[in-house]
Structure formats: structure tokens, C-alpha cells
N, C-alpha and C positions, 0 to 999 in steps of 0.2 A: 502491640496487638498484631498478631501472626493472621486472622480469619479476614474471612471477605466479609465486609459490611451488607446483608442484600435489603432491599425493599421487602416491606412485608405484601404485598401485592404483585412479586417481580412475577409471578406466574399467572397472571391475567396479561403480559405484555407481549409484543411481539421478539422482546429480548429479554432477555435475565439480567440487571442490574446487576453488577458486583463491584463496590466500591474497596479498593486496596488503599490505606493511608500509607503515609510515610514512607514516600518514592522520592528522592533526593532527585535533581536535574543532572545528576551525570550518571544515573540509573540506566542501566541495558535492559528493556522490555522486547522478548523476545517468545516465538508461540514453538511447542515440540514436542512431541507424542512421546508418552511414557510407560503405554501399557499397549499389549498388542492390541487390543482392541478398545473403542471409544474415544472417544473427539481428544483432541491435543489441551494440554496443560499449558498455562502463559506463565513463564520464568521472569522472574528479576533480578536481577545481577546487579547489587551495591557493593563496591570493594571487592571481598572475599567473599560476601556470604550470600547463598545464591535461596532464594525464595521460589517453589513451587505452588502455583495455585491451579486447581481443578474447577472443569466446570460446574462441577453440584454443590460450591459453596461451603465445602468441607474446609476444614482448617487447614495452614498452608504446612507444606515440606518444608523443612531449613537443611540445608549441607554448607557448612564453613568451608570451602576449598584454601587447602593450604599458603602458605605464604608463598612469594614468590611462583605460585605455577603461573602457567602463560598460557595453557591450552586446551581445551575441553570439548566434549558430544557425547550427544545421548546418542546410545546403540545397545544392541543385545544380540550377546552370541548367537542365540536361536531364533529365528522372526515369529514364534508363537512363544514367545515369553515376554515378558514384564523389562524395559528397558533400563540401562543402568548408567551412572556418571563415568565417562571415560577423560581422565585428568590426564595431561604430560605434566609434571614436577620435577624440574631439572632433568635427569636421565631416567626417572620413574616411572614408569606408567601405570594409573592406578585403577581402581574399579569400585565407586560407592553405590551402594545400595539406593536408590531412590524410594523403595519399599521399607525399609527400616531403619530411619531416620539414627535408633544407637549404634549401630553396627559399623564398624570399625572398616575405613577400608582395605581394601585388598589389594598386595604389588602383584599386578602381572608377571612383571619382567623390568630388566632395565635396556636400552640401547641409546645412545647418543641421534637427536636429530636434532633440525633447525629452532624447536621449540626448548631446545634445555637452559640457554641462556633463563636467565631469571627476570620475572615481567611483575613490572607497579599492582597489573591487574590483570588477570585469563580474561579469555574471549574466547569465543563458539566458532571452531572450525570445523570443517568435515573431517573425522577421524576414523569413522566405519564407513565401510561400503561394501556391494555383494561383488561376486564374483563367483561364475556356475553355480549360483544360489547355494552359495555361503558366504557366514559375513565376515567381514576380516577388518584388520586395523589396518588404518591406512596413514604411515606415517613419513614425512619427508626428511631426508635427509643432503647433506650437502651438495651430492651427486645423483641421486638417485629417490624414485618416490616407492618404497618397501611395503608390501603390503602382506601381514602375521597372521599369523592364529591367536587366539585370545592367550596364549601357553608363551607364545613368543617365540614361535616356529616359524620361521622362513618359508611363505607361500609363492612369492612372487615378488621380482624386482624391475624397477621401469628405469634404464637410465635416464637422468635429462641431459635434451643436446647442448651441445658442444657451443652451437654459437646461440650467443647471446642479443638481445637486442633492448633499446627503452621501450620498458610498455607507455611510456605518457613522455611529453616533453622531452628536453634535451634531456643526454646522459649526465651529466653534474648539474647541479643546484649547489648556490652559496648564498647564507643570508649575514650578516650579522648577528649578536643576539645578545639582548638588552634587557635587561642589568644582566653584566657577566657572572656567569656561573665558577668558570672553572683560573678564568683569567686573573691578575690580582688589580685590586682598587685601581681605576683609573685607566687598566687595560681596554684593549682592543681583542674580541674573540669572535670566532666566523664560527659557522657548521658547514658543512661541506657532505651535499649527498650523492651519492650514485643510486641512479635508479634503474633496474632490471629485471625481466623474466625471463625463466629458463621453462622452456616444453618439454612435454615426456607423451610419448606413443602410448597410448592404450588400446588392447584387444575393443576392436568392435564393440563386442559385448557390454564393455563396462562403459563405451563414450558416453559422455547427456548433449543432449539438443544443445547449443549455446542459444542462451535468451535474445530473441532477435525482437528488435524494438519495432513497433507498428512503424509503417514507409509512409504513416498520412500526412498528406501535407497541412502542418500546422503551423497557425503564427501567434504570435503574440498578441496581447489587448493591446496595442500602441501602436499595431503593425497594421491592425483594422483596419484603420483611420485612410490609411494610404491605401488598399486596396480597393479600398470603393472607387477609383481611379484608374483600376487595373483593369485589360479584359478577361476573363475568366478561366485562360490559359495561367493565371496567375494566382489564382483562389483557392485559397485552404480549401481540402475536403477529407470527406470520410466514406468507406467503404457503405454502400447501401444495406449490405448483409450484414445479419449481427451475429453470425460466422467467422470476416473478416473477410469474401471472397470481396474482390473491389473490381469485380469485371464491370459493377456498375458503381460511379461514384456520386456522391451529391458532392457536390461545391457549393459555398455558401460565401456573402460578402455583405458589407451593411448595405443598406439602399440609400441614396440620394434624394434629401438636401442635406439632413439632419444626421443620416448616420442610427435613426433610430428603430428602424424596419431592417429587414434582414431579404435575399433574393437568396432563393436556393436551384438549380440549375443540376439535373441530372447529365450524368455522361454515357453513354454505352460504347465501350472500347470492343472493339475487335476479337474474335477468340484466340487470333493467333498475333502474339504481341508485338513481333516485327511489321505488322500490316496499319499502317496509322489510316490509311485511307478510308476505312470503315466505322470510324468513329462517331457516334451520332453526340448531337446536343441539342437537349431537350429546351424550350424556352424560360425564359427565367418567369418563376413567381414570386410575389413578394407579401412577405409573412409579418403580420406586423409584434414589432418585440425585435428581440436583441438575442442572439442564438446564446443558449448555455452552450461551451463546447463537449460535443458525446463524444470524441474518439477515445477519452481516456476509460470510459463505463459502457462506451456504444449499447445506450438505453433501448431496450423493445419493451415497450410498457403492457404491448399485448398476447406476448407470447408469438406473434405471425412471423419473425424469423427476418424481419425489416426493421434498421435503426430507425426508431422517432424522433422528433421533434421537439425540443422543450426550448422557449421563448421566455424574459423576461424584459416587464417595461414597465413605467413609474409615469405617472404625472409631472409634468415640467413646473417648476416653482413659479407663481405669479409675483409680481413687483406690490400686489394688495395690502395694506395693512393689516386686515383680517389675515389673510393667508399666512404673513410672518409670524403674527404673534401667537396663530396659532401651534405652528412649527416650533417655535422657542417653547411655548410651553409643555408639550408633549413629546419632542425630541425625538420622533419618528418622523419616520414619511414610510405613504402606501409602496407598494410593491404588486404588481401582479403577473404568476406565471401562469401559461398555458402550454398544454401540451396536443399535439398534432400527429397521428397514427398517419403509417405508411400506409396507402391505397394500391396493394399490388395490380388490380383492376384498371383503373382506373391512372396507374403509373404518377403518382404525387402523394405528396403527403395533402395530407384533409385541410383544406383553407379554413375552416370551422372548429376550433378546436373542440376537444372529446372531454377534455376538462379544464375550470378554471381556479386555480388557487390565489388568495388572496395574503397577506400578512405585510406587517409593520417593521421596520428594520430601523436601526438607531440612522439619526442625520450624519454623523460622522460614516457611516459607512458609503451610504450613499456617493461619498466622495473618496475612498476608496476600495477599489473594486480589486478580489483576488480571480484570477482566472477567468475576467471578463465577468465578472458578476459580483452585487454588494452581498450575495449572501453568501455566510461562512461553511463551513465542515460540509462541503456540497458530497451529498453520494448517493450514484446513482448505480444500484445492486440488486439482486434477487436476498430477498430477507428471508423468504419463506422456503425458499425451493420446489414453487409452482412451474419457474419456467416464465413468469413476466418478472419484468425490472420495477423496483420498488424505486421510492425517493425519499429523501432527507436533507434535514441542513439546519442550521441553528438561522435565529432570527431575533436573537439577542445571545447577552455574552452568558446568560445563566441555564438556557432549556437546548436539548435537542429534539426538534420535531419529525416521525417517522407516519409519512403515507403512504397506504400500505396499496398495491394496484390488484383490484377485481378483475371480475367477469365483466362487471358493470362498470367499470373507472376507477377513477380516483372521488374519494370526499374530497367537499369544500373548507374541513377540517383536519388537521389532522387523528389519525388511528390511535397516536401513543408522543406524547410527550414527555421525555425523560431528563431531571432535573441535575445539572451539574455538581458534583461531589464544592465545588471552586470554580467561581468565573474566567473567561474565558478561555476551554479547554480546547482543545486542538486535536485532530485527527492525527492518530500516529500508525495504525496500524489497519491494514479493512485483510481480514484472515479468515477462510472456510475450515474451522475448527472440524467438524466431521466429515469434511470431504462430501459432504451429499448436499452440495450446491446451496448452502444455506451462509450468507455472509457475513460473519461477527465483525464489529470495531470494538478498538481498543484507542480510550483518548487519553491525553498528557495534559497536567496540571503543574501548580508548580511543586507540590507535596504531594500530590496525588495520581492515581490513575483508575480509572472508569473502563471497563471491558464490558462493552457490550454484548454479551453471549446468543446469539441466534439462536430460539427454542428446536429442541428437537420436532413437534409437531409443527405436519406441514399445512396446518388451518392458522396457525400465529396466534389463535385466542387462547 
């Protein structure tokens, strides 16, 4: 079966259902624009044979990529044309049609780079890139990184330098390795690695930003526990702006006795960073609930341009008979979150929350918690591309639930519940398929995978 499976209702949702069967777990799910225009296609790469799926539920692409290649990207000579498979195979470089599934590919050229050795399986490297807005291959070789013409013309060559350094850990690594491969019966066999990168100068032009990881101070659920002990020069926080500007930060730390209240505590730093003297701090308030942490989503539920607040807390188990047995029998327990909008007026977030969600999560979870919290596949994103931050998260091992954020809040239900292809599926991927701020996920099963496709319209009904 090559199609996406969809719901017959997936267009009353805030996402398009697409169920893909028969995704093996050492499956490459990976998202890549294949036409100049229109939201990106989600690839699958088993072995050799590489699957394209679109977002309108059409039937999928197949390309077998040869035996033995190691190396692959989609690119297109022209940036107003239809993108194509760019394979290394051995010294080959080839060119498949991703438009016409019979068509025979085509050898560019051939040159020797660091991709010719022969590989178990390709994998997706950068192989196009622009340069004075044209696109060229961009292929490495032992000393140098060469960048072509689709003809196999010599555009441009980057040496790399001279000296060498480890990008990670020491310079050699030695393990043993059990059962020997190459050894004979009863032998003793080691691997032995060196590990290196070599740099190369690029025109301005063509640098990219390097991904620089948000500087918030963040700690662990375990690391909690001890910070409530700390003074507040010591406390995880996060930038106030959902920007990232952090001239003002929130701090946050659990509250004392219990640990099950949360103190949140603005900062206002200085404009000029060398001057600590101007530093204000605001007095602590205390929120009752357990902070979800936002730095990784820095949630604005209402569009005001201020990270909010989202809290969760549960009822503590009594020692009652009633209470156990009913616990055993239903194998939940409540849960409830609220959420607390920034007051730029007023400089706090709202003691009162603006809404309150309720839901049942199995007993087992309850006792373990991922990322500070028993609820699963947590995401907190813009679904619609209004401009406020939606929420989600599963609440059992078979549904995922999406509340969608108004003018007027949140429901005390959820907008859209969408059912798992296979239990307990897993967030693998959260991807703005059309670039116009609309969030898709894509989850992992153990056969399967669920790509939830963000609707083009920006009502979500």
C-alpha cells in the first residue's frame, strides 16, 4: 500500500490526518520541498527505496536509489522549477526525476569526492546550494569543498584548512568489539577511530547563521527539588518576550513545603550589559501548580507578544479505602491545567487563570513524569497561524488532543481529538510544512507513522 490512509472527516479538523502504514523502526522520516511552489512533501527512506508523500493525500512517489549510494538532496538547477533527486553513487552523480516516477535517471558527470566509497544505506546531505543566485552542487572532496554546474563545470573551489582539530572528545577512540567480525574464533579484535573536522572559508554571501541554542537557564525535573533551597540568582528562567529579547527575565522555582506551587519572580536587567547595578527584582509570586517548562515553545496563548504561563496540579492520593479502590478500578487520576496571560500593565502574569483544562491520565504516568510533567507528546505551537500559541498533548496511549486558542480562550474541552493509527505514538517531528507559520507534527509508531498536516486555512474549521 503506497497512499496515505485519510480520515473521512480529516477536513472538518484543525489538521489532515494522513496515516502511512508500514514504516519499519530504522525508517528515515524526513520533511523537503519538491516543487517550487507549495508546502513540502514528508520522505521516507527504508533501505534503498525512498517514498514521497504530499500533502493532499495523493498517492505516494517511489525512487529505488541504487545500490551502494551513500549520498543524496533534493535541488533544482532553476529555483522556479520542480526539484529533482541529486544521488552520489560511487563516482556518479545522478539526477532522478521526482515528477516521473519511469524515467530513467540521468549521470550528470562523474568526479571522485568523500561520498564514493560505497554505503549500507544514503542519507540526506546538503548537495545544492546558491551562490550569486545560482544553484550549484556542492560536493566535498578530500582537500577541498568544489562547488559545479549541474554540466559538471567547475564553479568554484574552497580549500580546507590545513590544520586539523577533534570536533568532540579526544582524538582516538578504541573499543573492542563483540562477537568478532573480522578476527578468527576465539580472537581478540579492537576498532580504533580518529575523529576530525576540517573548515573551509566561505564568501560571505553563501555563510548560514550557525544554530545557536537558546542561553535560558534551564534545569532538569530532579534539579527542581534542590532549587527551592536556592536564592533566585540560582533559578531557571526564561525570556519574558516571545521574541526572545530577555532584557526581562521570569525566574521560576517550586514553592515551599511541598514543592507543589511554583514562585515566579521577574528581572529587569540593565540596557547596558556591563552595568549589574541597575538590575531590578520584582517580588516573588506564587502560582499554584507546577510550571510546564515554555522555553522550548515560549507559549503566548494571546497573541500580546509576552510568554504565558501554563501550570499543572493533581490531587494528592488519600490513604481512604474509597479513594484506592477507586483508583484501582479506573486507573486514572485527575489532572488539571491552567493557564495565566502576561499582564504588561499591570507587570505579572494574572493570579486568576484565563482558563481551566481538566483531563484523566493513566496511574502509571502519574509517577512518571517527562519533562516535568505526566502528560505526553506535550506541544505548545501556533496550529492555525493566527499568531496565538495553540496546545496539545496526549492523555492516554491511543488519542491526541488539540485545543485550539481564541479571541476568547481556551475550551474546557478539547477542539479536535485525533485517534492513533497504534498505541503509544511519539512526537517525532513538529515541521511548518508551508512556511506561513502553521505547525504540522509528524508521529512514530512501531509500523507506522501519523503526519499531522496543519490545514491551509487560517480559521482551522
Amino acid at each position: 500500500m503506497t497512499g496515505i490512509l485519510m480520515t473521512a472527516f480529516a477536513a472538518l479538523g484543525i489538521f489532515e490526518p494522513h496515516t502511512i502504514p508500514d514504516v519499519g523502526p530504522e525508517a528515515l522520516v524526513f520533511p523537503a520541498r519538491t516543487r517550487a511552489e507549495g508546502p513540502a512533501d514528508l520522505f521516507i527512506l527504508e533501505d534503498h527505496k525512498l517514498r514521497i508523500y504530499s500533502a493532499d493525500g495523493g498517492p505516494a512517489r517511489t525512487v529505488h536509489l541504487p545500490q551502494c549510494a551513500s549520498a543524496f538532496d533534493v535541488g533544482a538547477a532553476q529555483d522556479d522549477r520542480d526539484r529533482d533527486l541529486i544521488v552520489v553513487h560511487g563516482d556518479k552523480i545522478l539526477q532522478y526525476s521526482m515528477s516521473d516516477e519511469s524515467a530513467s535517471p540521468v549521470e550528470l558527470f562523474t568526479m571522485e569526492t568523500i561520498f564514493s566509497p560505497p554505503a549500507a544505506q544514503p542519507h540526506p546531505y546538503v548537495l545544492t546550494t546558491t551562490m550569486d543566485d545560482r544553484t550549484l552542487l556542492a560536493l566535498p572532496t578530500d582537500d577541498a569543498l568544489e562547488l559545479r554546474r549541474f554540466n559538471g563545470e567547475l564553479e568554484a573551489r574552497f580549500p580546507l584548512t590545513n590544520q586539523a582539530h577533534p570536533s568532540f572528545g579526544p582524538s582516538f577512540s578504541a573499543w573492542p568489539v563483540e562477537p568478532v567480525q573480522t578476527a578468527p574464533a576465539g580472537g581478540f579484535e579492537m576498532r580504533v577511530s580518529h575523529v576530525y573536522e576540517k573548515t573551509v572559508e566561505l564568501p560571505e554571501t553563501m555563510k548560514h547563521q550557525p544554530r545557536q541554542e537558546r542561553p535560558y537557564r534551564r534545569v532538569t525535573p530532579s534539579q527542581m527539588t534542590q532549587i527551592a533551597d536556592l536564592g533566585p540568582e540560582s533559578w531557571p528562567w526564561f525570556p519574558l518576550r516571545a521574541d526572545g529579547d530577555d532584557s526581562i527575565r521570569v525566574l521560576y522555582a517550586p514553592a515551599q513545603p511541598d514543592l507543589s506551587d511554583t514562585l515566579i519572580r521577574l528581572r529587569h536587567a540593565p540596557t547596558d550589559e556591563d552595568d549589574q547595578t541597575g538590575v531590578t527584582l520584582l517580588p516573588a509570586r506564587r502560582y499554584p501548580g507546577r510550571l510546564m517548562d515554555p522555553s522550548m515553545d515560549m507559549p503566548d496563548f494571546n497573541g500580546n507578544g509576552y510568554v504565558d504561563l501554563l501550570l499543572w496540579s493533581a490531587p494528592k492520593p488519600t490513604s481512604s479505602i474509597d479513594s484506592i479502590v477507586r483508583t484501582l478500578i479506573g486507573r486514572t487520576w485527575p489532572i488539571r491545567i491552567t493557564v495565566h496571560h502576561y499582564d504588561p500593565i499591570r507587570e505579572r502574569h494574572e493570579p486568576t487563570p484565563s482558563a481551566i483544562i481538566t483531563c484523566r491520565l493513566p496511574v502509571l504516568w502519574m509517577m512518571i513524569h517527562e519533562d516535568g510533567t505526566p502528560l505526553r507528546n506535550v506541544v505548545l505551537q501556533d496550529f492555525t497561524g493566527d499568531g496565538r500559541t495553540d496546545c496539545a498533548w496526549s492523555c492516554d496511549e491511543h488519542t491526541f488532543q488539540v485545543w485550539r486558542s481564541r479571541e476568547t480562550g481556551f475550551s474546557d474541552r478539547p477542539d479536535r481529538t485525533y485517534e492513533f493509527p497504534e498505541p503509544g505514538m511519539r512526537i517525532e517531528q513538529r515541521v511548518d510544512f508551508d512556511g506561513l507559520g502553521r505547525t504540522s507534527l509528524v508521529f512514530r509508531g512501531e509500523t507506522t507513522v501519523l503526519w499531522l498536516y496543519a490545514k491551509p486555512d487560517e480559521t482551522g474549521q
